[in-house]
Structure formats: structure tokens, C-alpha cells
C-alpha positions as semicolon CSV with decimal commas, in nm:
position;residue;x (nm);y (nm);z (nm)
1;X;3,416;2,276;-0,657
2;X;3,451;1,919;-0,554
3;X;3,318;1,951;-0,201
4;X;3,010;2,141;-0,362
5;X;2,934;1,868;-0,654
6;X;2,921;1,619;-0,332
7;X;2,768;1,833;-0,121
8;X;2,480;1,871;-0,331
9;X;2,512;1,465;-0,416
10;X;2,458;1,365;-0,069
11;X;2,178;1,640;-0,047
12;X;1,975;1,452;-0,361
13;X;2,054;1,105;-0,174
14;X;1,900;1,269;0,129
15;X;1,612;1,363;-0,008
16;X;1,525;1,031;-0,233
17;X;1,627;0,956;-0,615
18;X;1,340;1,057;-0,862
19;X;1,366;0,804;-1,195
20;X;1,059;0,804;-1,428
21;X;0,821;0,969;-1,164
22;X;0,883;0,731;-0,964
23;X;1,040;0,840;-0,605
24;X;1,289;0,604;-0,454
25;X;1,392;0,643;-0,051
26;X;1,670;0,608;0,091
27;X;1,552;0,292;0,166
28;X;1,592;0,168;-0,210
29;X;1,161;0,122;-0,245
30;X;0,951;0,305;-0,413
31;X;0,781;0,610;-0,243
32;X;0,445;0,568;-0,266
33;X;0,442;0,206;-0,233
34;X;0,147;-0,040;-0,088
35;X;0,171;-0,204;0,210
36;X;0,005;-0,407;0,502
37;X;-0,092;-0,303;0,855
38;X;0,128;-0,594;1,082
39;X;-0,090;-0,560;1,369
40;X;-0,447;-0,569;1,544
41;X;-0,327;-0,155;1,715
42;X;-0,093;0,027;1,548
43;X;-0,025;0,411;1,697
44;X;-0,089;0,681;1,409
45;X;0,106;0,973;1,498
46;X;0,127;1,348;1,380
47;X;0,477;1,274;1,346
48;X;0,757;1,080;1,298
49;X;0,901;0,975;1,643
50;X;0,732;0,892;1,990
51;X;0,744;1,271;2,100
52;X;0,439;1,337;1,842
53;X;0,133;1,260;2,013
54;X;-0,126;0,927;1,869
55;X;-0,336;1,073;1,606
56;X;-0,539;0,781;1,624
57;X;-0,510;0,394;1,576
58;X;-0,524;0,137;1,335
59;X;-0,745;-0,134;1,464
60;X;-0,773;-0,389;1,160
61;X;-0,423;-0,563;1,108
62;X;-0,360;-0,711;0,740
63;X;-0,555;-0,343;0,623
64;X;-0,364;-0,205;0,265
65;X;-0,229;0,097;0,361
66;X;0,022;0,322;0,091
67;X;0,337;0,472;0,208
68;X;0,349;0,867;0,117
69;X;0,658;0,940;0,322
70;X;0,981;0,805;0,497
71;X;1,190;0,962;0,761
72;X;1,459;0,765;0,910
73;X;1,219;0,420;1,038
74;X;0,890;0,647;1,053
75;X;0,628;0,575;0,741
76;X;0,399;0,852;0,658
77;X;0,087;0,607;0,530
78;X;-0,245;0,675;0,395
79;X;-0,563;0,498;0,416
80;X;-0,802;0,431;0,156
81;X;-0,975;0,738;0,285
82;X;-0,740;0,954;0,234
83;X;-0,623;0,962;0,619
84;X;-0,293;1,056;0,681
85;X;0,002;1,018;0,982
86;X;0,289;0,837;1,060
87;X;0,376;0,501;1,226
88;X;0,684;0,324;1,277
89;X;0,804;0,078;1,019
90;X;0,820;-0,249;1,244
91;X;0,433;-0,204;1,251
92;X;0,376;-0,253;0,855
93;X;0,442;-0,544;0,646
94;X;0,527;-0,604;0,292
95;X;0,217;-0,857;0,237
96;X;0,025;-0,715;0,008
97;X;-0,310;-0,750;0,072
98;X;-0,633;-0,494;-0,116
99;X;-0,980;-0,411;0,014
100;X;-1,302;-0,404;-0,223
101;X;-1,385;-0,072;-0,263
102;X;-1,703;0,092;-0,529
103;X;-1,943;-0,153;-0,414
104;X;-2,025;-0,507;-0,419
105;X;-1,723;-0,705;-0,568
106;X;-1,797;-1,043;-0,795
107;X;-1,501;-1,298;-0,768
108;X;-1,451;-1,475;-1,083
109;X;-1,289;-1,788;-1,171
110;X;-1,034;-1,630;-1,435
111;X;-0,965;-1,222;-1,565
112;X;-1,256;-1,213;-1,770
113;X;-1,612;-1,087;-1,720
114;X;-1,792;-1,348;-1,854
115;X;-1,601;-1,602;-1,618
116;X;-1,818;-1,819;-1,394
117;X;-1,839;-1,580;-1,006
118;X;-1,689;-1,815;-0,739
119;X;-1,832;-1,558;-0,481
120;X;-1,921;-1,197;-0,405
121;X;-1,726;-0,949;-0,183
122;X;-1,884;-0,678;0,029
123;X;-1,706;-0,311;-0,005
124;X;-1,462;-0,302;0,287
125;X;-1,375;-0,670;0,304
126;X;-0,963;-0,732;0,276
127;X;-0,806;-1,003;0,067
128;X;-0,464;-1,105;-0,012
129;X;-0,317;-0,947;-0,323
130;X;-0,210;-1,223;-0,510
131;X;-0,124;-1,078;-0,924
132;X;-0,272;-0,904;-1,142
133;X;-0,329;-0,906;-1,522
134;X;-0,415;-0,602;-1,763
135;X;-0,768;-0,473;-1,572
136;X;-0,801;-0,795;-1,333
137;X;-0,629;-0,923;-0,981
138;X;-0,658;-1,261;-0,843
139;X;-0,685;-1,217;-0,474
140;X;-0,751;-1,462;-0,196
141;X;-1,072;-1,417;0,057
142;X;-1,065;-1,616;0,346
143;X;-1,085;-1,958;0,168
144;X;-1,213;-1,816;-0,174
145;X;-1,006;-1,735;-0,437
146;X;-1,059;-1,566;-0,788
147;X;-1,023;-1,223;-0,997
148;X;-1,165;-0,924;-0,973
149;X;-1,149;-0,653;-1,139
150;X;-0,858;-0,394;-1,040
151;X;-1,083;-0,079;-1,092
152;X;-1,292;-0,234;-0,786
153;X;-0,962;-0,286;-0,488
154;X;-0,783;-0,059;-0,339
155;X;-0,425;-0,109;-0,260
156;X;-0,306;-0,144;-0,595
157;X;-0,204;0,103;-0,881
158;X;-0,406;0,100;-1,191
159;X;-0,117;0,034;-1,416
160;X;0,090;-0,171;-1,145
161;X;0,259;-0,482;-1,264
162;X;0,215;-0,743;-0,951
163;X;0,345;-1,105;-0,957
């Protein structure tokens, strides 16, 4: 009965911990999670391990990419497309960084529409995630830095907490 109980124990820690919809790995982070692309190339593969063949490759480092999947030091990531494959874990970063997305995105000074617009961001362009606020992220641009509005970035959750 013992053996079982711990049997089956080891079988949940296997798998990942589930606590308020919220998937944990064995890594202890959150699965799905946001991340960064580390490099200029990273290999995309069908799999997770160098036996799979490259998928394709990543050719924009600093690019927000969300963890789906973990197996052993192999991410499963997806791309604001929807894009799927694996890549190994040395090749993303914690940084947090968020690309405009839904068309042209205004930078404002503070959270608030009505703020002054410090500068405008083309869909596409990446930014470091900085915080965000209720509906609004500050994010940095090259040498500009303001809020936007969250509904406009991808690369973070609409009711993440980030600071």
C-alpha cells in the first residue's frame, strides 16, 4: 500500500504539480511561462533531443517566445503565431521582453490613454518587458520608454502580475 501511495507520488512529480490551473514543472516554473530567444539562430526541433531533425530556426534573438512544454532540458515553445517545436533550454532566457502585435502601438508617458505618446511602435517591433499595471505595460524600445497598452503586446498574459 505504501510502495503504491509513492509510486503514484513520484508519478504526479513526474508529470508536473497542477495548483490553481496553473502547471508547475519539475523545474519549479510555471508551465506556460514567457520567455526570451538568447540567440541570433536557435535550432527548432520536432523533438526534444538532437536525434529530432531542425524544424526550422529562430533568427531574431531577444524574440518573446512562451514555453508549452518541458522534458528533461528540452522547451517545447510557441511563437506568437502559434508555431510550435522544441529547443534546448541554454538557448532561451528569462528576460522578458514583448512584441507589438494588432497594429500600430502608441507609447505613452504613464498607464493612461490620455497620457502625452512619447512614440509609436510598428506591429512586430520587440521591447523589453519592463511591469505592468491593470490594462497597461511600461516597456523599453531601443532608447524609448513608456506604456502601452497590454491588449496590444504579446508575450504577456492578460491578467499577469509583472514587476
Amino acid at each position: 500500500m505504501a510502495m503504491n501511495l509513492r509510486l503514484k507520488a513520484a508519478a504526479v512529480m513526474a508529470a508536473g504539480v497542477m495548483v490553481s490551473g496553473v502547471a508547475f514543472a519539475d523545474t519549479g516554473l510555471p508551465v506556460p511561462r514567457f520567455v526570451s530567444v538568447r540567440a541570433d539562430e536557435v535550432n527548432v526541433r520536432t523533438g526534444p533531443g538532437v536525434r529530432y531533425p531542425i524544424d526550422w530556426v529562430f533568427v531574431r534573438k531577444d524574440m518573446p517566445v512562451e514555453i508549452v512544454d518541458e522534458y528533461d532540458t528540452w522547451r517545447r515553445i510557441r511563437d506568437w503565431k502559434g508555431t510550435s517545436g522544441w529547443v534546448h533550454q541554454s538557448m532561451l532566457s528569462g528576460n522578458r521582453t514583448v512584441m507589438v502585435s494588432g497594429g500600430v502601438g502608441d507609447l505613452h508617458r504613464r498607464g493612461a490613454p490620455d497620457a502625452p505618446i512619447v512614440a509609436r511602435s510598428e506591429p512586430g517591433v520587440v521591447g523589453d518587458l519592463l511591469t505592468c499595471e491593470s490594462d497597461w505595460c511600461e516597456v523599453q524600445i531601443e532608447d524609448h520608454r513608456g506604456w502601452l497598452e497590454r491588449s496590444k503586446l504579446w508575450g504577456v498574459y492578460p491578467e499577469e502580475i509583472v514587476d
